[in-house]
Every structure is written in structure tokens, then in C-alpha cells.
C-alpha positions in Angstrom: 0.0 0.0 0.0 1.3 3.4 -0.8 1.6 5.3 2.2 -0.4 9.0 1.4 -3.3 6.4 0.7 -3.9 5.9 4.4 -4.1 10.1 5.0 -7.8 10.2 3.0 -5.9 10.8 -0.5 -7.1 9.5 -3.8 -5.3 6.3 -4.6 -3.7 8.0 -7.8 -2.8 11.7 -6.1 -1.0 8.7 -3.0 0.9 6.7 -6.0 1.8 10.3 -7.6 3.3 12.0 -4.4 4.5 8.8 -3.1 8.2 9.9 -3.5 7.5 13.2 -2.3 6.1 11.9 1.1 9.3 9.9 1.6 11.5 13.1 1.1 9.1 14.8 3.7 7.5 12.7 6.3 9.4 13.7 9.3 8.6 17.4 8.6 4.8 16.9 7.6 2.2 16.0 9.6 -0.6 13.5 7.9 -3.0 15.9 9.0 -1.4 18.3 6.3 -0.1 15.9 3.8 -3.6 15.7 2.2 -3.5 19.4 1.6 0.1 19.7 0.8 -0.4 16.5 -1.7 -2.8 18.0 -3.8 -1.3 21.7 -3.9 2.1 19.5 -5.3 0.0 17.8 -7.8 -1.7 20.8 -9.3 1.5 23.1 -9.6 3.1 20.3 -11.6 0.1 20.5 -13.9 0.3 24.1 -14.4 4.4 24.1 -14.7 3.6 21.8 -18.0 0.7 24.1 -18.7 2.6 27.4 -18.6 6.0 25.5 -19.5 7.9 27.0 -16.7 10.5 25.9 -14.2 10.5 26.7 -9.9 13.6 27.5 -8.4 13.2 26.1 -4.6 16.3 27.6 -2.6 18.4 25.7 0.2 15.4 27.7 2.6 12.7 26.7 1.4 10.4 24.3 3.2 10.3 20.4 2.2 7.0 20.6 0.8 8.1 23.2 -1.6 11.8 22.0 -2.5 11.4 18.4 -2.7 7.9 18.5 -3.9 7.8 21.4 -7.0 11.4 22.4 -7.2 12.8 21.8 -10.7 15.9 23.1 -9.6 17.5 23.4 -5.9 19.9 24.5 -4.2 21.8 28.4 -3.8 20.6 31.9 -5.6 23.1 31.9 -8.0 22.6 28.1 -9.4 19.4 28.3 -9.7 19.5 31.1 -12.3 22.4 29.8 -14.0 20.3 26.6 -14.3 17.1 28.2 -15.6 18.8 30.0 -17.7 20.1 27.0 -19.5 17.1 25.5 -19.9 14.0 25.5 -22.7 11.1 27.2 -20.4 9.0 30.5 -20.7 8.5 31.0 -16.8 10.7 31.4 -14.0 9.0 31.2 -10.7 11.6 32.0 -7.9 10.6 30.2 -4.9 13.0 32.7 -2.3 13.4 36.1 -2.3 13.4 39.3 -4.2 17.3 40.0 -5.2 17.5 35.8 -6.3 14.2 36.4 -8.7 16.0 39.7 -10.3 19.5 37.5 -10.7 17.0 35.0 -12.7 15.8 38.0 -14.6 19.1 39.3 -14.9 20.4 36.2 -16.8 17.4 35.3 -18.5 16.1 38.5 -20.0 14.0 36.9 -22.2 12.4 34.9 -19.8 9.2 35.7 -17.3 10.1 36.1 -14.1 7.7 35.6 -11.2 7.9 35.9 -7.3 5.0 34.4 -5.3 5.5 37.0 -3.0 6.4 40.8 -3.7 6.7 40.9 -0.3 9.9 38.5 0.2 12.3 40.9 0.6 15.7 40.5 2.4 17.2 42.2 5.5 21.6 42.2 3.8 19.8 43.2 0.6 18.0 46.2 1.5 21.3 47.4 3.4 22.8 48.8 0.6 21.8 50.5 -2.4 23.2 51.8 -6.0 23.5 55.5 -4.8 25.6 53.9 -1.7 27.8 52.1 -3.4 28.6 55.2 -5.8 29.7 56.9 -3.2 32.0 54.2 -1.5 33.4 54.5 -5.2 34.2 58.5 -5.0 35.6 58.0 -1.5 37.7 54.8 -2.7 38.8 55.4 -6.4 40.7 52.5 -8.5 39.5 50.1 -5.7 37.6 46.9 -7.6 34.3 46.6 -6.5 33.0 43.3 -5.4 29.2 42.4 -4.0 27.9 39.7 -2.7 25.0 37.8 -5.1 23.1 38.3 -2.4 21.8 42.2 -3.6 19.3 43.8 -5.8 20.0 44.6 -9.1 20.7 48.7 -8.8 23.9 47.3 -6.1 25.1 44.9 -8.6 24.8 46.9 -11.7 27.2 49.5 -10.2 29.5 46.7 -9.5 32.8 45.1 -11.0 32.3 41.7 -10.0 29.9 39.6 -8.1 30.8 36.9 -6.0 29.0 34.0 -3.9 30.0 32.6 -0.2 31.5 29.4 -2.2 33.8 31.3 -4.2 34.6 35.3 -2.9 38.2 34.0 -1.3 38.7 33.4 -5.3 37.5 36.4 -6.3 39.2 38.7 -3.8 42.3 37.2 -4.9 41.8 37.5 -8.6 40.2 40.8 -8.4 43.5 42.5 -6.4 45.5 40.7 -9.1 43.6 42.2 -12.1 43.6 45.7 -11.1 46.6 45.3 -9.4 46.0 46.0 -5.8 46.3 45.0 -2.4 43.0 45.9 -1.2 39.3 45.5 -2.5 36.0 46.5 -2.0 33.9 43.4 -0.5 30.0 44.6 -0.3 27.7 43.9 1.6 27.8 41.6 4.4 30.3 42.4 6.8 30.6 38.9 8.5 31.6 37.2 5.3 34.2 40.2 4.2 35.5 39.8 8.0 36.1 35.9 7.3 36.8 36.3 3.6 39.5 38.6 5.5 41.0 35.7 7.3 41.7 33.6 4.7 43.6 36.7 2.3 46.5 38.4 2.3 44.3 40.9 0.5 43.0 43.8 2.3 39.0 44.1 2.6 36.9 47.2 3.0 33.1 46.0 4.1 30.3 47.3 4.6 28.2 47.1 7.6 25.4 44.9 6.8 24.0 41.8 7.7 21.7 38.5 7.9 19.0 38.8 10.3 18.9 35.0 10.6 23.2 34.2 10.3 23.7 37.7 12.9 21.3 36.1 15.7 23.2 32.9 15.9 25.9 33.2 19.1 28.9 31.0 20.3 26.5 30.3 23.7 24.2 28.0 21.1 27.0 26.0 20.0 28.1 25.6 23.6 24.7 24.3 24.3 24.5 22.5 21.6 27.7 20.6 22.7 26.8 19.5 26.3 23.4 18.6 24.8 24.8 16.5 22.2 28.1 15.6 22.7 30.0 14.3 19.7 27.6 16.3 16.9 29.4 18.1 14.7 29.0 21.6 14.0 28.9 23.2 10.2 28.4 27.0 10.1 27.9 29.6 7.2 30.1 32.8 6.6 27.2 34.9 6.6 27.9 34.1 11.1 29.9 36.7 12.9 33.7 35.3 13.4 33.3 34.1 16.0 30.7 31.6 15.3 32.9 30.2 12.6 36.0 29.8 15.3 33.7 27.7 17.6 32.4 25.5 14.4 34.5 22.2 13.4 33.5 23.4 9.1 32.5 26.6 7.6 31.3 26.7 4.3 29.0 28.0 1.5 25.4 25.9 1.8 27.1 24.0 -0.8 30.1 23.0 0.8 28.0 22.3 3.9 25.6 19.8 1.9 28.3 18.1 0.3 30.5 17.9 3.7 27.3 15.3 5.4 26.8 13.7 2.3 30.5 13.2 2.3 31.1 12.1 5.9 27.8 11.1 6.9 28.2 12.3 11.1 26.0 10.5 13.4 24.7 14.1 14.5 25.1 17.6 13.0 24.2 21.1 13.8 23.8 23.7 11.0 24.1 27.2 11.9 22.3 28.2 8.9 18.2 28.7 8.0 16.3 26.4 9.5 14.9 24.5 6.4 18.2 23.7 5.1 19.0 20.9 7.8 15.1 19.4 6.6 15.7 19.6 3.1 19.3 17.6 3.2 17.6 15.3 6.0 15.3 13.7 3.2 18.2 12.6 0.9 20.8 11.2 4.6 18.1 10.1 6.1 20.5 8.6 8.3 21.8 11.5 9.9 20.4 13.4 12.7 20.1 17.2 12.8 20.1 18.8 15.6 20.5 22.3 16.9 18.9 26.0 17.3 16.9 26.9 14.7 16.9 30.7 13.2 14.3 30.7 10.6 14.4 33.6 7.6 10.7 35.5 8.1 11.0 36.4 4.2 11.8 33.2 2.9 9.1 31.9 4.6 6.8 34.2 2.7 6.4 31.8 0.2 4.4 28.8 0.4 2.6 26.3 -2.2 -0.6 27.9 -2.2 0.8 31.2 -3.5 3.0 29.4 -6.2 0.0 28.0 -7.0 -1.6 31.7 -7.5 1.6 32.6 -9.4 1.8 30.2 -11.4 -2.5 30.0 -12.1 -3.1 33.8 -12.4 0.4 34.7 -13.8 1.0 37.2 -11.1 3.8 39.3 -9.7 6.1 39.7 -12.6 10.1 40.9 -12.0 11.3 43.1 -13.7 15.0 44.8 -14.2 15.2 48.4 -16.1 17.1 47.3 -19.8 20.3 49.3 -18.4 20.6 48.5 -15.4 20.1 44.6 -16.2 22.8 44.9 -19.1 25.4 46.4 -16.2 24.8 43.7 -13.9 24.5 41.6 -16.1 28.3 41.7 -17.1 29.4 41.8 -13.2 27.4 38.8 -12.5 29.0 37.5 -16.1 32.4 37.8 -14.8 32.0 36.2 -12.0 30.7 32.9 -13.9 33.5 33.0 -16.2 36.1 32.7 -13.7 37.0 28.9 -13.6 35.0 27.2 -10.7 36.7 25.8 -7.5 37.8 22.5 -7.9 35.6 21.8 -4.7 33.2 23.5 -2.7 34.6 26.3 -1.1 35.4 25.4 2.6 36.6 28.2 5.5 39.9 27.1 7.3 39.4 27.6 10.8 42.5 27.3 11.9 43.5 30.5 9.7 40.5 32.2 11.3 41.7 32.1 14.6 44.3 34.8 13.4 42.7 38.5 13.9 42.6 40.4 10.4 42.1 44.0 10.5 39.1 45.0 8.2 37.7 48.7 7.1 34.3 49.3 7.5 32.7 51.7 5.5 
């Protein structure tokens, strides 16, 4: 018997979701699977109706990524992804600045957010006007932002760069314009431990992720004499501190692939919430654990509202021509630097040595 078919579904809707429910079942209640089972169903109609493609991020809920994502994982895949592929419709299941990346790199494309609404607290920061000013009061500098920004930041911007790669970047931005200190926009805690693994000299900004800043080095110690033995994997969007008191630091990609890889008996994330749920349907095996910080914005989006999206063709992005052709080529030249050979990992053990940064 296929298990859905026990929670009042239709025997077909059970068999069609069956996969689904395995990916989910230990973050779904079968009071809501019903509901949740039949939402999945009827979005995967209309994406073959309307012939478009969901990008669920690393924080969105199970339901959502494992049930309706065509493509998963961080902001900047998932429009390099939809861009390659055949589709008329993006729907960007995260926030704001990610749907305007897709936009960015798929001009061509419709671009919808379920939400107007999903905003994001680094993103709004910072804005174009800002960073033309940090350019006046620091001339010749290279300018580098963070992916994680709306599209007026990164279109006055040299280069963009992600938490997996901005080491690399740093480094081969102070090469090619021949310096020995960059511009490293917006997020202060990842230019800080960016900072600690460079030679290169960092000026940052002071902004920051409501859900990484809340995180504090008196959770892990809880976490610890809670569960002794779990291991503890944190993102560089955390204060330095965080990431000194963690055993790996890494970009959500370097994090998924380091349980997948090593398989611990017990792991703390100090990232989103959702991200420990969504990797916990394809380890099953491994036990997450920990304090949970979850992103208020992200969580704007649910599957009845990309089921609106997606029915009523609602809440279109869009990026002025200019603007999108300028930030266009700094998120360009960021893809055609060659790829780490690996996920990009922090080494702690570097980190521990006190880097002086300048903070706007």
C-alpha cells in the first residue's frame, strides 16, 4: 500500500506524491499531507501548462523544494540553471534579489515571485546610490558584492561573487587591477572571514543576515553538552566568532556536500532552518540537531501562493534594460572565472588569526 493512501488521498494523487512523502515525512504531519499533496499535484500540472521551471532555494520548506522544485539548491545556481534550460517562466521560490539574478540572466524569460513581499534584510542594506559613493571616497578600488543584492547594487559593481567562491574572487580581483586591497559589499561577517583567509585587504560594509547575525557562540556551547559528539557546520554569513567555535565553515554547498561526504552521526547547521530538513530527506540517516533561526522572508512563500503565481500569472520581476545589461556583465564575470575545484570550505584554523578590516 502506498503510504499517502492511508491520509484520506485519492489512490492515484497517494501513488503520484509517493516519492515526495518519503523526502518529507518527518517534517509533515498527515493531518497536512492531504492538503500539501494535492497543492504538489496541481502546480506540476500548471508548470507543463505554462511551461515554466520553480527554483526552490536551500530555505525553502520540504513541501516546496522536494515537492515542486525543478531546480534546488543556492541563488546563484538556480539562475544559472534556468537559464540553460527550454522554459518560458521562471517562478523564484526565495526572495526578491534571487528572482531579479534570474531575470538578470534570463532577459528573455518571465520572471515571477510568489510573494512581492519576500524581501531580504543584507539586501536592503545597501543600495546603488551607496555604493557610488564608497566608489568617490575609494577610487581605483575593484568593487566586489555579494550575489546576495538587488540589481541597482550589482549593476554599479565590477564583480559579483557567492559565499562558495569570494576567497577566489578577492584574490583574482587584487590581481587584475593590481592592488592590495578590494571592495567586498555587503555583508560584513563574510568580508571579515573572507579577511582571514587573504593576504588581501578588505573594505566592508556594515550589513548583515538577520537569521546568520542572531546565531551566538552560547548556542554552540549548548548544543555541545546537549549532544556531545555532533558536529557543527556553520555559514560565513555568522559573525567570526561563530565560525571559530564551528569544526567546518562553508557555503550551503560546501555544507551539503560535507554530510553527504562524511555522513556524522549528528550535525548542527548554523544556517536557516529549512536547510538541515531539506538535506535530512536525501541522509536520512543522519540526525540534525541544533537552534533553529528561521528567515521570516523566505518563509513568505508557500505552495498555495506558487500555485496563485503560477494560475493567475501574477507578480512579474522586472530589471530596467540598463541596469540589467550592467549587472548583467558583473554577474558574467563572475561565472567565467574557472569554478573551485571543490566546494569552497573556510579554514578555521586561519581564522583564529585576527585580520584588520575597514568598514565603511
Amino acid at each position: 500500500m502506498v503510504m499517502g493512501a492511508a491520509f484520506g488521498l485519492t489512490k492515484e494523487l497517494a501513488e503520484e506524491t509517493a516519492a515526495v512523502w518519503e523526502k518529507v515525512k518527518d517534517h509533515t504531519t498527515p493531518m497536512e499531507w492531504p492538503v500539501q499533496a494535492a497543492l504538489i499535484s496541481e502546480i506540476n500540472a500548471l508548470k507543463k501548462e505554462r511551461n515554466a521551471v520553480i527554483l526552490a532555494h536551500n530555505y525553502m520548506t520540504p513541501d516546496i523544494f522536494h515537492g515542486v522544485g525543478d531546480f534546488v539548491g543556492d541563488s546563484l545556481a538556480l539562475a544559472k540553471e534556468a537559464a540553460k534550460v527550454d522554459a518560458k517562466v521562471i517562478v523564484q521560490a526565495g526572495v526578491h534579489f534571487m528572482a531579479e539574478t534570474s531575470k538578470i540572466l534570463s532577459p528573455e524569460k518571465t520572471v515571477l515571485i510568489p510573494d512581492l513581499r519576500a524581501g531580504c534584510s543584507l539586501a536592503s542594506s545597501i543600495t546603488g546610490a551607496d555604493v557610488r559613493l564608497i566608489k568617490e571616497r575609494h577610487p581605483g578600488l575593484p568593487v566586489i558584492t555579494y550575489v546576495n543584492t538587488t540589481a541597482d547594487v550589482k549593476a554599479e559593481t565590477d564583480i559579483c561573487c557567492t559565499s562558495a567562491n569570494a576567497v577566489q574572487v578577492v584574490e583574482w580581483a587584487a590581481k587584475e587591477w593590481g592592488v592590495d586591497k578590494v571592495i567586498l559589499i555587503p555583508d560584513e561577517y563574510l568580508a571579515r572571514n573572507v579577511a582571514a583567509q587573504t593576504s588581501v585587504g578588505i573594505i566592508a560594509w556594515a550589513g548583515h543576515c538577520e537569521v546568520h547575525k542572531r546565531f551566538t557562540t552560547q548556542d554552540i556551547a549548548d548544543m555541545r553538552e546537549a549532544w556531545p559528539g555532533a558536529e557543527v557546520l556553520a555559514h560565513p554569513e555568522c559573525p567570526e566568532e561563530i565560525l571559530q567555535a564551528a569544526d567546518f565553515a562553508g557555503s550551503t554547498a560546501a555544507m551539503i556536500s560535507y554530510v553527504e561526504k562524511n555522513r556524522p552521526k549528528k550535525v548542527v547547521l548554523i544556517t536557516e532552518c529549512s536547510m538541515a530538513s531539506n538535506i535530512k530527506g536525501d541522509v536520512p540517516e543522519v540526525e540534525f540537531v541544533g537552534p533553529c533561526n528561521m528567515c521570516p522572508h523566505m518563509k513568505r512563500i508557500t505552495l498555495e501562493n506558487i500555485r496563485d503565481c503560477l494560475l493567475h500569472m501574477q507578480f512579474e520581476v522586472t530589471v530596467e534594460p540598463e541596469m540589467q545589461e550592467k549587472a548583467r556583465a558583473a554577474v558574467q564575470r563572475m561565472i567565467d572565472l574557472p569554478p573551485p575545484s571543490k566546494p569552497a570550505r573556510y579554514d578555521l584554523v586561519r581564522a583564529k588569526h585576527s585580520v584588520a578590516v575597514e568598514l565603511i
